[in-house]
PDB file with one MODEL, atoms N, CA, C and O in Angstrom:
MODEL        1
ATOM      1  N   UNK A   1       0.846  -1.177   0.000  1.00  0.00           N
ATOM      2  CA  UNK A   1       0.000   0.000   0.000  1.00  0.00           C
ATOM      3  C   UNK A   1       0.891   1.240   0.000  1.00  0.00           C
ATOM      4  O   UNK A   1       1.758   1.278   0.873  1.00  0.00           O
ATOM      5  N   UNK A   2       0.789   2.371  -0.951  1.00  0.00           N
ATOM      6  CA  UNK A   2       1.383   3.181  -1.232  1.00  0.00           C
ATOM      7  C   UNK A   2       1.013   4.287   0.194  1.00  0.00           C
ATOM      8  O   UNK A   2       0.137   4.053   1.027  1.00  0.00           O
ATOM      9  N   UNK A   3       1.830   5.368   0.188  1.00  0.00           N
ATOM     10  CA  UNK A   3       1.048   6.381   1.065  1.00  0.00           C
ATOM     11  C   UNK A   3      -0.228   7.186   0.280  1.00  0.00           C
ATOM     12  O   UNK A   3      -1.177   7.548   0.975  1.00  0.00           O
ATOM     13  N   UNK A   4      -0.234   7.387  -0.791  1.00  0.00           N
ATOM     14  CA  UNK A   4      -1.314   7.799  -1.131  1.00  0.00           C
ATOM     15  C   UNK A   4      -2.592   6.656  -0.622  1.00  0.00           C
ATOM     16  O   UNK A   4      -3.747   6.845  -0.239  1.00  0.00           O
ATOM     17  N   UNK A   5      -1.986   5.737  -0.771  1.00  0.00           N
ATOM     18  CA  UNK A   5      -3.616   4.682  -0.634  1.00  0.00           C
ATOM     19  C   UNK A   5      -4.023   4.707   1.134  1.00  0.00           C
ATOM     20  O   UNK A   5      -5.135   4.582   1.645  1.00  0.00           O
ATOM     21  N   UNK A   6      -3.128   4.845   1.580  1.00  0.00           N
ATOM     22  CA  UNK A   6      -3.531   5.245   3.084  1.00  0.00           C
ATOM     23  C   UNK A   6      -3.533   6.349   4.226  1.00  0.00           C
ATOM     24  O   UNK A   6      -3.518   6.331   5.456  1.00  0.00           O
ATOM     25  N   UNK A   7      -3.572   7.807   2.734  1.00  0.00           N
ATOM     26  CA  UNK A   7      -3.168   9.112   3.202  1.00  0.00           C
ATOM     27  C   UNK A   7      -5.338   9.527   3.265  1.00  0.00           C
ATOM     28  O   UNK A   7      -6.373   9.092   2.760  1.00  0.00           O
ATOM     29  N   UNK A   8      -4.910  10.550   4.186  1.00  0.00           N
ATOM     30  CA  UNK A   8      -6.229  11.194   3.689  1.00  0.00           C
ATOM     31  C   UNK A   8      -6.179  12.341   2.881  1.00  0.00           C
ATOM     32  O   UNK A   8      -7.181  12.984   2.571  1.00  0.00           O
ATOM     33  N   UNK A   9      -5.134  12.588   2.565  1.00  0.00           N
ATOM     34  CA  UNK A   9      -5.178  13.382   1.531  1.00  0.00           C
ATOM     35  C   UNK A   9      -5.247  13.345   0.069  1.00  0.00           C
ATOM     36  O   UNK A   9      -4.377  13.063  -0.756  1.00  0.00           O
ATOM     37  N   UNK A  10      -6.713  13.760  -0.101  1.00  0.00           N
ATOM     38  CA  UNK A  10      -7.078  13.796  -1.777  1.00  0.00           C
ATOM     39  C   UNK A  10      -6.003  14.603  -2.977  1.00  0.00           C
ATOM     40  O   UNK A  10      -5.766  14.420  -4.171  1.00  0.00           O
ATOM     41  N   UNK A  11      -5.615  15.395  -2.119  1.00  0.00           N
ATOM     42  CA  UNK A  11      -4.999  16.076  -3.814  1.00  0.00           C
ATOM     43  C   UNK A  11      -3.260  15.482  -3.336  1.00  0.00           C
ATOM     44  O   UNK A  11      -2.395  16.070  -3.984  1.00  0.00           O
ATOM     45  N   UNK A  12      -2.741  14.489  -2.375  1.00  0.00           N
ATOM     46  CA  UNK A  12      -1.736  14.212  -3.211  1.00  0.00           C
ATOM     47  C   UNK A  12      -2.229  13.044  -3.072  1.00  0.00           C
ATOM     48  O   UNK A  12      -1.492  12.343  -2.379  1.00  0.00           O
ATOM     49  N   UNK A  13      -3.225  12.486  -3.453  1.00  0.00           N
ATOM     50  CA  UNK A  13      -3.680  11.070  -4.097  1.00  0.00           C
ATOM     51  C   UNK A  13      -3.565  11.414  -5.432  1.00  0.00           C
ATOM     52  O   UNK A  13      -2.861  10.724  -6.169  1.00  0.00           O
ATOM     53  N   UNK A  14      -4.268  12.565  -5.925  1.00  0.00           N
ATOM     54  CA  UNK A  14      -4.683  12.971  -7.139  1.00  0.00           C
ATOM     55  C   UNK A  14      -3.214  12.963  -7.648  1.00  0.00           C
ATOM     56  O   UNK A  14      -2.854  12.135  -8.485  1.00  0.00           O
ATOM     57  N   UNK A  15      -2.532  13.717  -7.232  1.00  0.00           N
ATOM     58  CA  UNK A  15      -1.155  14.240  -7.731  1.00  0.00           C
ATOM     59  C   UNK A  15       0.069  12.753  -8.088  1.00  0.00           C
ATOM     60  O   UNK A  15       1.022  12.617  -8.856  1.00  0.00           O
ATOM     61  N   UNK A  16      -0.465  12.051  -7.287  1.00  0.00           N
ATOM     62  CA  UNK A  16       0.702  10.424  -7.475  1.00  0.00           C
ATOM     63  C   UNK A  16      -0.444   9.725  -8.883  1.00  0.00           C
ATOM     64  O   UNK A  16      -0.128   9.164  -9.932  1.00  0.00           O
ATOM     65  N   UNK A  17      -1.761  10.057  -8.334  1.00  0.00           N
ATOM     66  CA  UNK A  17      -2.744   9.003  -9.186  1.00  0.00           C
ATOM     67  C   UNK A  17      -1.555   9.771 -11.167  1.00  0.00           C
ATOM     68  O   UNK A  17      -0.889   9.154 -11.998  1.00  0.00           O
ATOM     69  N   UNK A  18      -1.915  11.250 -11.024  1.00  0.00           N
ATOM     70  CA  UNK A  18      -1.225  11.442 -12.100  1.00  0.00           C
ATOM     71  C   UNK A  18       0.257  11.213 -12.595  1.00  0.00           C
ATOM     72  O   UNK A  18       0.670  10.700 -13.635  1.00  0.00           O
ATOM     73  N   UNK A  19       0.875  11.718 -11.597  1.00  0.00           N
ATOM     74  CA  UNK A  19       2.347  11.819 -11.981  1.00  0.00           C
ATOM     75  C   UNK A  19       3.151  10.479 -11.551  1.00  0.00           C
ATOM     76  O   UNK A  19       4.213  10.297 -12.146  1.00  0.00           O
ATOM     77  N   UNK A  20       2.764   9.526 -10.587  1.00  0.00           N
ATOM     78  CA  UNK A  20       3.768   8.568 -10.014  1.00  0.00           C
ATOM     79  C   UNK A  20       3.894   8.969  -8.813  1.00  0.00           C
ATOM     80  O   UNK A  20       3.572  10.059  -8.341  1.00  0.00           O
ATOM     81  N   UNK A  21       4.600   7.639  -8.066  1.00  0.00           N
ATOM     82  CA  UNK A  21       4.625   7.944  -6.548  1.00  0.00           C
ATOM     83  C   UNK A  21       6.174   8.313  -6.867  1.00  0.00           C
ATOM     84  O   UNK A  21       7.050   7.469  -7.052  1.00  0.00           O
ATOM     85  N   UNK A  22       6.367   9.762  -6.899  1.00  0.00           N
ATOM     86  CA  UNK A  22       7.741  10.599  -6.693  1.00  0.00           C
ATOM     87  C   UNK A  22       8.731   9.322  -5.643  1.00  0.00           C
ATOM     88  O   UNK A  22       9.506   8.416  -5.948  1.00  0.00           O
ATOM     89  N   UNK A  23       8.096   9.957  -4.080  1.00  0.00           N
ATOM     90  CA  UNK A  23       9.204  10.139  -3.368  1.00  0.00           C
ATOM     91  C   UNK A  23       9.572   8.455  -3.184  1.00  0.00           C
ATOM     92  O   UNK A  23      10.701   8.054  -2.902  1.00  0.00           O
ATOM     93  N   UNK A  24       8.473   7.635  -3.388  1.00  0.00           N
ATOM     94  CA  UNK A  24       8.826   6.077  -3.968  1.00  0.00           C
ATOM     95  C   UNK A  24       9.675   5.530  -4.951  1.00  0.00           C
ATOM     96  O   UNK A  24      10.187   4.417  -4.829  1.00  0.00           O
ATOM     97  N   UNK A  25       9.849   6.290  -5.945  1.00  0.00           N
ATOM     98  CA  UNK A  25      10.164   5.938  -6.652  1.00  0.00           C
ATOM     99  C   UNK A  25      11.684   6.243  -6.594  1.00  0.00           C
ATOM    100  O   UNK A  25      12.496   5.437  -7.047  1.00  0.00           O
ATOM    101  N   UNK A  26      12.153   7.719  -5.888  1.00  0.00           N
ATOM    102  CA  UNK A  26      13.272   8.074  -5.788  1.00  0.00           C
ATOM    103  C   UNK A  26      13.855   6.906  -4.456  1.00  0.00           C
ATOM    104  O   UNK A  26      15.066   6.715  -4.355  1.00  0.00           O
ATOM    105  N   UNK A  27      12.942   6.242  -3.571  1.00  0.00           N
ATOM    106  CA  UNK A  27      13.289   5.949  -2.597  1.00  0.00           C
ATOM    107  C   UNK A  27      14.154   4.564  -3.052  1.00  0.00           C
ATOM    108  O   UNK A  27      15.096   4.279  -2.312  1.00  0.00           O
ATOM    109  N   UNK A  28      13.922   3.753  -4.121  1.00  0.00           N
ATOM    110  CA  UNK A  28      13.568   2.475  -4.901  1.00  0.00           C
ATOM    111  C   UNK A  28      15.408   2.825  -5.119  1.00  0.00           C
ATOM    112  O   UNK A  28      16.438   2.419  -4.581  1.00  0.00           O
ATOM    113  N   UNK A  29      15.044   3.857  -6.285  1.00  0.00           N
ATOM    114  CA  UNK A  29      16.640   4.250  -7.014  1.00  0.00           C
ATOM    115  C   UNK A  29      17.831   4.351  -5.885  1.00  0.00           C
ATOM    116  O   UNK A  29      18.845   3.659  -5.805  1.00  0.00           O
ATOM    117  N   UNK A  30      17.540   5.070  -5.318  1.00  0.00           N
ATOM    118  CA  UNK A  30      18.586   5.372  -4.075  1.00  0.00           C
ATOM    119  C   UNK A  30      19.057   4.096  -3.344  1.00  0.00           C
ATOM    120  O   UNK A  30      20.216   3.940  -2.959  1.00  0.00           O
ATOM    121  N   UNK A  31      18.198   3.318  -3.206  1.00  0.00           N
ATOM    122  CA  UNK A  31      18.593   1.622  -2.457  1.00  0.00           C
ATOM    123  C   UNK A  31      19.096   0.847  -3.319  1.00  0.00           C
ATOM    124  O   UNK A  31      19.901   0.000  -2.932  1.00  0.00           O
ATOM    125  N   UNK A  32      18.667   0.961  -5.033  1.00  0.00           N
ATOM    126  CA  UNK A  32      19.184  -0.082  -5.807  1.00  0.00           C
ATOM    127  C   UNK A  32      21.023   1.014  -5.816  1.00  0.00           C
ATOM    128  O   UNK A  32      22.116   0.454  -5.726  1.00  0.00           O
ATOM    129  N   UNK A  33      20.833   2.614  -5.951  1.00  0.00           N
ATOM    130  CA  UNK A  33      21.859   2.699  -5.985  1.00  0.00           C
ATOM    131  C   UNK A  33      23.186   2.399  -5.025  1.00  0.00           C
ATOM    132  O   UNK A  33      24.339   2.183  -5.398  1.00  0.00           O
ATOM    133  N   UNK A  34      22.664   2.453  -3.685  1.00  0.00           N
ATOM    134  CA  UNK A  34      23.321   1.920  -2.686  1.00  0.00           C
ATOM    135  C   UNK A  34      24.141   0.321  -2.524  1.00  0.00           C
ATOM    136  O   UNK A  34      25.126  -0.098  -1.916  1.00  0.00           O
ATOM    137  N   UNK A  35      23.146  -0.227  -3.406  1.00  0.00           N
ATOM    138  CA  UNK A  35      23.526  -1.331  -2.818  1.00  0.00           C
ATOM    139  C   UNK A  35      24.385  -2.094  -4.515  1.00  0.00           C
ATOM    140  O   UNK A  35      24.775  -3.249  -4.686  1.00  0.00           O
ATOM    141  N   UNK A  36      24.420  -1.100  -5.343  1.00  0.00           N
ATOM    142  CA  UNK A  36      25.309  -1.289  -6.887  1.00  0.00           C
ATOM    143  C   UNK A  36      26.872  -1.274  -6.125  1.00  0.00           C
ATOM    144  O   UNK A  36      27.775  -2.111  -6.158  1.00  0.00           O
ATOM    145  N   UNK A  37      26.737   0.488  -5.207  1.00  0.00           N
ATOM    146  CA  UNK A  37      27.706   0.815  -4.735  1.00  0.00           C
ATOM    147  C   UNK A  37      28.816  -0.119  -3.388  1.00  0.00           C
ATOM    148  O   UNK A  37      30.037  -0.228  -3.273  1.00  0.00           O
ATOM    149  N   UNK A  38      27.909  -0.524  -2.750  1.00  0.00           N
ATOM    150  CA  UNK A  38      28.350  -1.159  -1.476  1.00  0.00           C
ATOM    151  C   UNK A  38      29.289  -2.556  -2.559  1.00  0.00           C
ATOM    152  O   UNK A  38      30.453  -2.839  -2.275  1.00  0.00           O
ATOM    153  N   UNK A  39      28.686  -3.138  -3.525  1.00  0.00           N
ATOM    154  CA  UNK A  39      29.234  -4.194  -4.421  1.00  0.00           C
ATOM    155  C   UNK A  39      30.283  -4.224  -5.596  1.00  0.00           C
ATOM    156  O   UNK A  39      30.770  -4.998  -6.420  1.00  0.00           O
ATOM    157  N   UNK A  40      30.357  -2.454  -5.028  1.00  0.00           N
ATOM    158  CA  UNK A  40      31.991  -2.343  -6.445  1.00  0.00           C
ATOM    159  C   UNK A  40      33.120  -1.313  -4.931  1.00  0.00           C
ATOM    160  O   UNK A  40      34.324  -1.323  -4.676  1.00  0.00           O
ATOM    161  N   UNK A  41      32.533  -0.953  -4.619  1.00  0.00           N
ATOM    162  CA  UNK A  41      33.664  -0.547  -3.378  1.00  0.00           C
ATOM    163  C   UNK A  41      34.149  -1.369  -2.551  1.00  0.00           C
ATOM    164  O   UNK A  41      33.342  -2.181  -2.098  1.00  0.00           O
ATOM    165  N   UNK A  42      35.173  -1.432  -2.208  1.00  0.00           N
ATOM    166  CA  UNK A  42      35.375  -2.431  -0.936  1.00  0.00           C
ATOM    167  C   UNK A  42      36.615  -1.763   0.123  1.00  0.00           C
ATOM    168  O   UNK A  42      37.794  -1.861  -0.215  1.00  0.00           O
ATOM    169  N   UNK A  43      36.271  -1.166   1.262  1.00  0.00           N
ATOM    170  CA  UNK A  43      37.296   0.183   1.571  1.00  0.00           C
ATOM    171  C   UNK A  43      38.041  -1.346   3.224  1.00  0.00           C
ATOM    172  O   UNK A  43      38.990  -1.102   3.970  1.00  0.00           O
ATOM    173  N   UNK A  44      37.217  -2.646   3.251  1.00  0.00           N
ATOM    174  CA  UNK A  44      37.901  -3.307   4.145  1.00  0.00           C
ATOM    175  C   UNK A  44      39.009  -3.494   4.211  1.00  0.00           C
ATOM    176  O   UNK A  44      39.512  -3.988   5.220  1.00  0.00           O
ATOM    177  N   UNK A  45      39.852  -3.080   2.926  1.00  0.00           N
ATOM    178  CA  UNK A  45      41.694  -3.393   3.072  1.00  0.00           C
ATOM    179  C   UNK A  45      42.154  -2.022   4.123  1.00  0.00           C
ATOM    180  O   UNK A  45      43.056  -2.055   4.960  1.00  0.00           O
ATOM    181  N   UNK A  46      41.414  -1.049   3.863  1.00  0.00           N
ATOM    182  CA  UNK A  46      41.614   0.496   4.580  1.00  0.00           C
ATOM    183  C   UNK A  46      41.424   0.372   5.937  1.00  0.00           C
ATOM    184  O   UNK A  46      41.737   1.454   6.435  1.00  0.00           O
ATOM    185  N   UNK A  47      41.044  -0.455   6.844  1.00  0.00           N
ATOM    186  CA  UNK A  47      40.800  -0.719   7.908  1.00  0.00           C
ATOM    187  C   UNK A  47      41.887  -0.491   8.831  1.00  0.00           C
ATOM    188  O   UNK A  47      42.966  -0.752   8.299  1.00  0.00           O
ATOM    189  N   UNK A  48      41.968  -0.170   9.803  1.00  0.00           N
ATOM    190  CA  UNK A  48      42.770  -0.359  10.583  1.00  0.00           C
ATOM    191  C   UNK A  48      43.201  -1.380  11.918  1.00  0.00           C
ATOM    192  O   UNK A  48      42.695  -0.790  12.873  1.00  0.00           O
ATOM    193  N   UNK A  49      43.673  -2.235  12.288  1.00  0.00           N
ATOM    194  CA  UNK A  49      43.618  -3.152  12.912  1.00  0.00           C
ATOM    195  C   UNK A  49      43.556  -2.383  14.611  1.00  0.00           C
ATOM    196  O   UNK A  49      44.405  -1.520  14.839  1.00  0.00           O
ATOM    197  N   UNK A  50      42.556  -2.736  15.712  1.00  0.00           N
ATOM    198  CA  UNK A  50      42.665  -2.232  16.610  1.00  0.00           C
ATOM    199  C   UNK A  50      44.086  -2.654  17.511  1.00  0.00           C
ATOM    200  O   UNK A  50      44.134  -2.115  18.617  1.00  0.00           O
ATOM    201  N   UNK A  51      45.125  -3.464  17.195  1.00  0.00           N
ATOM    202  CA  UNK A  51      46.061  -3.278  18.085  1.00  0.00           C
ATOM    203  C   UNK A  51      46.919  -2.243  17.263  1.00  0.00           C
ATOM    204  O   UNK A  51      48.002  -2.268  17.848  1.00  0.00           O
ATOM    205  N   UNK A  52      47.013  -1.422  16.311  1.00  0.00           N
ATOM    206  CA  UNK A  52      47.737  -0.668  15.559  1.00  0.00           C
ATOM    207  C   UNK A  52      47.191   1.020  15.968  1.00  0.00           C
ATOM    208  O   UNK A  52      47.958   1.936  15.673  1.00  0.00           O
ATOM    209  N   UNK A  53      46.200   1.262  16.471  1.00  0.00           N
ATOM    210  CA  UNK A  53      45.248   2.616  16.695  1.00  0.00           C
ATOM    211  C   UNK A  53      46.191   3.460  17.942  1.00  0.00           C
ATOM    212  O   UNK A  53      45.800   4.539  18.386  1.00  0.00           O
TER     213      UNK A  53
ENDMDL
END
């Protein structure tokens, strides 16, 4: 269930019914982009060993 489907608000029902659920959709991109990223970086060699600190 989207927030529009369980908002009481009519005009940004109206406004997703037209345009898309925006902040869903950005929310979607941002996690697939996160998690592209977490799978080509790998900063664990950068670590520092706690008897070395």
């Amino acid at each position: 269930m989207s927030f529009a489907e369980a908002s009481d608000a009519p005009i940004y029902a109206g406004l997703v019914e037209e345009q898309g659920d925006v902040p869903a959709e950005v929310r979607r991109v941002a996690e697939e982009t996160l998690q592209e990223v977490e799978g080509l970086l790998d900063f664990s060699a950068m670590r520092v060993p706690a008897g070395a600190r």
